[in-house]
C-alpha positions as CSV (number, residue, x, y, z in Angstrom):
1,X,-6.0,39.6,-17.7
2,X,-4.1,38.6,-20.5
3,X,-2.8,41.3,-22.7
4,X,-4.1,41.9,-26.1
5,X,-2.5,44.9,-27.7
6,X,-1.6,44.1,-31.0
7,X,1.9,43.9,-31.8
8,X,1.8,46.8,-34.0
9,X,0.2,49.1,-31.7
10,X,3.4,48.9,-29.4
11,X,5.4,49.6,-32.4
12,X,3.8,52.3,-32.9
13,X,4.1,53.9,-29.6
14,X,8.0,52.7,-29.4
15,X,8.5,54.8,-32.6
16,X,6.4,57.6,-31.4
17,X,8.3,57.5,-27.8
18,X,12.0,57.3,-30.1
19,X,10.8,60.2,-32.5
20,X,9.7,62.7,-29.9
21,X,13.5,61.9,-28.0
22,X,13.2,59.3,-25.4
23,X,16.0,57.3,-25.7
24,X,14.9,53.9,-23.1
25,X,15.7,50.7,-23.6
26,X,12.3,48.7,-24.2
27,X,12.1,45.0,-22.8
28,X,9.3,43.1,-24.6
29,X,8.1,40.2,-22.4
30,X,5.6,37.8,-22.9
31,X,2.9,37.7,-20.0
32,X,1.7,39.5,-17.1
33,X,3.5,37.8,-14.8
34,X,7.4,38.4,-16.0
35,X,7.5,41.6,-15.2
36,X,7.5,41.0,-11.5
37,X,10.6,38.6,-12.5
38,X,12.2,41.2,-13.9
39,X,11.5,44.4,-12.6
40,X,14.5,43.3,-10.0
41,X,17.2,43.0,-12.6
42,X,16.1,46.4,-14.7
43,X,17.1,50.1,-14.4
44,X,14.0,51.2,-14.9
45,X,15.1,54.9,-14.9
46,X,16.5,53.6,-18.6
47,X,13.9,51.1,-19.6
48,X,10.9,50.3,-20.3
49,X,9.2,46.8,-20.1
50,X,6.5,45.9,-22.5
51,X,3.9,43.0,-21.8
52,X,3.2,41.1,-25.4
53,X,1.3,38.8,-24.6
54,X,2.9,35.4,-26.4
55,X,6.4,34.5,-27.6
56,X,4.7,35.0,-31.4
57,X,4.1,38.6,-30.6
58,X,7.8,39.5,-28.6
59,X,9.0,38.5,-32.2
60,X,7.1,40.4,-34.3
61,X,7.3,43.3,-32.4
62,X,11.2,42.9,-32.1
63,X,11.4,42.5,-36.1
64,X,8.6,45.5,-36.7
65,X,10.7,47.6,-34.4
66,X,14.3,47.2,-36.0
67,X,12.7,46.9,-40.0
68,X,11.5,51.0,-39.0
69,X,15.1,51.4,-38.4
70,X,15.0,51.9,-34.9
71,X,17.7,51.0,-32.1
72,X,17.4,49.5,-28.4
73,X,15.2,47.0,-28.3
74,X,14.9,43.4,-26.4
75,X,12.6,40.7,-26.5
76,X,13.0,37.8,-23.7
77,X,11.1,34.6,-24.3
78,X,10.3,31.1,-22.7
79,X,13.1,28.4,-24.3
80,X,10.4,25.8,-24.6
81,X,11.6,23.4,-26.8
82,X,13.3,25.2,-29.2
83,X,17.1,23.9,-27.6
84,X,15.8,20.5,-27.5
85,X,14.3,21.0,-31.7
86,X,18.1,22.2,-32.1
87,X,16.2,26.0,-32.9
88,X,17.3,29.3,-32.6
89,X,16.8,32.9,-33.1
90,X,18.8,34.8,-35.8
91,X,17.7,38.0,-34.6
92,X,20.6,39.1,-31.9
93,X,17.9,41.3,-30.3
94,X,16.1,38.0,-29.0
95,X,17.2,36.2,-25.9
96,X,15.8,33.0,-24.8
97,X,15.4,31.7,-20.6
98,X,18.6,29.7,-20.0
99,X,15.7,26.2,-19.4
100,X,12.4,25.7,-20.6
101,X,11.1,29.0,-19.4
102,X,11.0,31.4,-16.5
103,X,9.4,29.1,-13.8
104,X,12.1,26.3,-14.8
105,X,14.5,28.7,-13.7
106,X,12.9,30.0,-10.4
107,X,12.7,26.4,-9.2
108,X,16.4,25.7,-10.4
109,X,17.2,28.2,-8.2
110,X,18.1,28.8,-4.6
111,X,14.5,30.3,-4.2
112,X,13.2,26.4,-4.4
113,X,15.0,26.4,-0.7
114,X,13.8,29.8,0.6
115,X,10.4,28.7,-0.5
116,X,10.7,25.6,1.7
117,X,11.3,27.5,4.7
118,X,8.5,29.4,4.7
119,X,6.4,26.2,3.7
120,X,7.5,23.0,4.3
121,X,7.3,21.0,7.6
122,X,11.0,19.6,7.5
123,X,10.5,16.4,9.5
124,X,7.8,15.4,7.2
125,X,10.4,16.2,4.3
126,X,12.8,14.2,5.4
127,X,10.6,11.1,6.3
128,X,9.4,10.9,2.4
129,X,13.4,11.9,0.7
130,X,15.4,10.8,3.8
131,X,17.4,14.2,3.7
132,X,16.8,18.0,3.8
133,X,18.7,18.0,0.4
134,X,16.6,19.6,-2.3
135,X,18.4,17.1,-4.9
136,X,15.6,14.2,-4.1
137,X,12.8,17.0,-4.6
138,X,13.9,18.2,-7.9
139,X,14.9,15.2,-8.8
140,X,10.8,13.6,-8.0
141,X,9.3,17.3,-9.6
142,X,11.6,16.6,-13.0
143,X,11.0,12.8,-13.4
144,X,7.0,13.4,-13.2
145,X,6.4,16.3,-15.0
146,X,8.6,15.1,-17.8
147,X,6.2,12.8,-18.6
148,X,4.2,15.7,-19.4
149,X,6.6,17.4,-21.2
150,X,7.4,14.8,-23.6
151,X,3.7,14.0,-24.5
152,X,3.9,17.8,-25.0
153,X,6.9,17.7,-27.4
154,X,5.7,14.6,-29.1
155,X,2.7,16.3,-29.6
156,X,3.9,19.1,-31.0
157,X,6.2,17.4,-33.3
158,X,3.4,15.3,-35.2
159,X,0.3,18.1,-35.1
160,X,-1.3,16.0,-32.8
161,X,-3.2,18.6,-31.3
162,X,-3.6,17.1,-27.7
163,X,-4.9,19.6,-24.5
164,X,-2.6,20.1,-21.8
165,X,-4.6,23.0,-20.1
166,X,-6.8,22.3,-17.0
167,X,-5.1,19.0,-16.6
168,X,-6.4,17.4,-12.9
169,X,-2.7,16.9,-11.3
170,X,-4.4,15.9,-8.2
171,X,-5.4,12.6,-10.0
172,X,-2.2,11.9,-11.5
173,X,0.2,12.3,-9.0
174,X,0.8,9.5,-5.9
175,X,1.7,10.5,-2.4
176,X,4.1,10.8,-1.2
177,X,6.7,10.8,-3.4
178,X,4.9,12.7,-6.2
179,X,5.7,10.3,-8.8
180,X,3.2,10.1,-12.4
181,X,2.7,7.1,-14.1
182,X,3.1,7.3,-17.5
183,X,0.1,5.3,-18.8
184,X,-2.0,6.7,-16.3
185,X,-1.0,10.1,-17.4
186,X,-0.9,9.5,-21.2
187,X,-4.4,7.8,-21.6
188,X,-5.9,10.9,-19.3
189,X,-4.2,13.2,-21.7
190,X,-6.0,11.3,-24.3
191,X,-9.3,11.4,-22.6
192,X,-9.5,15.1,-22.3
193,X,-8.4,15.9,-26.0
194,X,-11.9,15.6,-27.8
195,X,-10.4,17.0,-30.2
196,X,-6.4,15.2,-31.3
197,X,-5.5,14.0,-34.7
198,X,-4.8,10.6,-33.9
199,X,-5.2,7.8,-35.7
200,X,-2.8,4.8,-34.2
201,X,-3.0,5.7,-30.5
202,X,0.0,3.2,-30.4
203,X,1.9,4.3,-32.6
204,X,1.6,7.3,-31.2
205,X,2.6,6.1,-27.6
206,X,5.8,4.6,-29.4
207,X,7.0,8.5,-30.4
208,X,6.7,9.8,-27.2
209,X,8.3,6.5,-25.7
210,X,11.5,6.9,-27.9
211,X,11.5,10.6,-27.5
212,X,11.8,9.8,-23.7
213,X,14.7,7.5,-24.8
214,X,16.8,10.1,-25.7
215,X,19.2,11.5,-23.6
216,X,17.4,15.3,-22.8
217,X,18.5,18.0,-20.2
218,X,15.1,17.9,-18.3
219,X,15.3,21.6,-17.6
220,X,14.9,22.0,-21.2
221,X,11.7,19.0,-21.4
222,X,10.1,20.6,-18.1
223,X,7.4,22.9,-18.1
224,X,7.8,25.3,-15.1
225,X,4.0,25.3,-14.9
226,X,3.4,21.9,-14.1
227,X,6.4,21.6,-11.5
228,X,4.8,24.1,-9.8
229,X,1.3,22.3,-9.6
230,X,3.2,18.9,-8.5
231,X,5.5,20.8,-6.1
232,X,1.7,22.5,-4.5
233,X,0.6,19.1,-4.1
234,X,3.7,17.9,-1.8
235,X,3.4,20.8,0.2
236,X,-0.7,20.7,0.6
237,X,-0.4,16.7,1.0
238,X,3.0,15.9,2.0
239,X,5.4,17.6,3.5
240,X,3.7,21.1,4.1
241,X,3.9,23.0,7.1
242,X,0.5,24.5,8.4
243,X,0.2,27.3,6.5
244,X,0.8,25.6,2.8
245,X,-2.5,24.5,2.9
246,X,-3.9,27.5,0.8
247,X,-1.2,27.0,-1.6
248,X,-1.8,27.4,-5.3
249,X,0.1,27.5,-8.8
250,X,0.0,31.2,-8.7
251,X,0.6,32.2,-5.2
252,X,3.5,29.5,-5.3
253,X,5.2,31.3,-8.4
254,X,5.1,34.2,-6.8
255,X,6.4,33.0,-3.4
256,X,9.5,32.0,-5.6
257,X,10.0,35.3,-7.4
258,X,9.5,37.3,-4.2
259,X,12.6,35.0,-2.7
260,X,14.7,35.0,-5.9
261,X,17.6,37.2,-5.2
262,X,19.6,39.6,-7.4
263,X,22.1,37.0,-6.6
264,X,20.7,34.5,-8.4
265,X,19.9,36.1,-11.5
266,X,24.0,37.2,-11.8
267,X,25.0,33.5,-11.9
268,X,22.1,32.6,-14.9
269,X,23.6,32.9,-18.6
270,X,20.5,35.1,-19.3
271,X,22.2,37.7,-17.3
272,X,25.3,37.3,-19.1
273,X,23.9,37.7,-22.6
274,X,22.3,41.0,-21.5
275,X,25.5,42.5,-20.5
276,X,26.7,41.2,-24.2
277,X,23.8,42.9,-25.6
278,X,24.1,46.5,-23.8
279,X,28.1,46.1,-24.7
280,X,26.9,45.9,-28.3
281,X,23.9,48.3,-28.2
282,X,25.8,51.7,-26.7
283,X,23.3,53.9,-25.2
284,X,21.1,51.4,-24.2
285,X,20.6,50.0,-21.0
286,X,18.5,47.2,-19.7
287,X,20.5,46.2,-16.3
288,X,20.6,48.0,-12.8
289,X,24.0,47.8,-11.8
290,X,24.9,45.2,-9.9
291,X,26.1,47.3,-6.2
292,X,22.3,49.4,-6.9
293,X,20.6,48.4,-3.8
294,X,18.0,51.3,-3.8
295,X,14.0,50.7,-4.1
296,X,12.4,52.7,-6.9
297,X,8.3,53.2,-7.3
């Protein structure tokens, strides 16, 4: 269920918690899901993590909370395009996923590889990328779901107002090597926005094409959603071992945050720029530290 507490009301009970002496750090996230990303990383004897709902509310709540004159608190949200658009936050209380947004980074990770493991059926891996490498996987994942991305971004850009939710993967992506046609994938966009703002469909096409052009980091074009619906597919049609057949978007985002290490999250520049922030913000801690092995519930 998605949360819908309005941004205000956590203020409010931030301020409340602050006036009556506690003195946690508050993480504001955006959805359901991050906090089992980050529950890993946090001392949560010192803070407190706070679901939003949207990257819209994580900033309003972050600006509320500091305009009431109050200290140590951190909103994280999805890059998306902002890097790409040249955007930033000027708020130092703000951080942003090192790629497009938490799922980029889980699959950019050595998780990808644990998940595989458990999943994939490694001879019929290496008959479709001729190597257990991961290189030719990420490399297939990034190349197809940019498409996406870029219609996205294009999108976006001119308020065309095209759908990318629900999208049928299953009939864009060939086996085996999970590739998307661009056409193909661009006229079914089309097809299943009743309701775009496009007048020269053409024209159109032409943005996204010169967009593509451009020399992007992928990571940054790349939504981790639909790497993670393409990467289902190779496992339930290609190269999955017997017991990826159940697979789905979900249960595969979870597989990779249950196998992303501590380890992993060290060498991200996220990491880095909350150790910045807590060096700034005396007090206030966000981070376990990094030798605190023990399980807390």
């Amino acid at each position: 269920m998605r949360n819908k507490i309005p941004p205000i009301r956590h203020v409010n009970s931030m301020c409340m918690a602050r006036s009556a002496g506690v003195n946690n750090s508050f993480l504001i996230v955006e959805g359901v899901t991050d906090p089992r990303y980050y529950e890993k990383f946090i001392d949560r004897d010192n803070c407190e993590i706070k679901i939003a709902g949207n990257k819209d509310n994580v900033v309003e709540i972050i600006q509320l909370y500091y305009l009431r004159g109050f200290k140590g608190s951190l909103g994280i949200v999805d890059a998306d395009f902002m890097r790409i658009n040249g955007e930033s936050f000027d708020n130092p209380n703000i951080l942003l996923t090192d790629s497009h947004d938490l799922e980029t980074m889980l699959i950019n990770s050595p998780a990808l590889e644990n998940v595989l493991f458990e999943y994939a059926d490694w001879n019929a891996y290496n008959k479709v990328f001729s190597s257990h490498s991961l290189i030719p996987l990420k490399s297939a994942l990034l190349n197809s779901a940019k498409i996406i991305g870029y219609i996205l971004l294009t999108s976006l850009k001119y308020g065309a107002n095209l759908k990318f939710s629900d999208i049928d993967y299953t009939s864009l992506v060939s086996k085996p090597h999970l590739e998307i046609n661009f056409d193909e994938a661009f006229n079914y966009i089309l097809s299943i926005s009743n309701n775009h703002s496009i007048s020269d469909i053409n024209d159109f096409k032409n943005k996204v094409l010169e967009l593509m052009s451009d020399e992007h980091d992928l990571w940054q074009v790349c939504r981790g959603h639909d790497l993670t619906e393409i990467l289902c597919i190779g496992f339930k049609e290609v190269f999955g071992a017997y017991n990826s057949c159940f697979l789905t978007r979900g249960s595969m985002e979870g597989a990779l945050r249950m196998t992303y290490e501590r380890e992993y999250f060290f060498n991200t520049n996220l990491y880095g720029l909350l150790v910045d922030w807590q060096v700034v913000n005396v007090g206030y801690t966000i981070l376990r530290e990094k030798d605190d092995e023990k399980v807390t519930v």
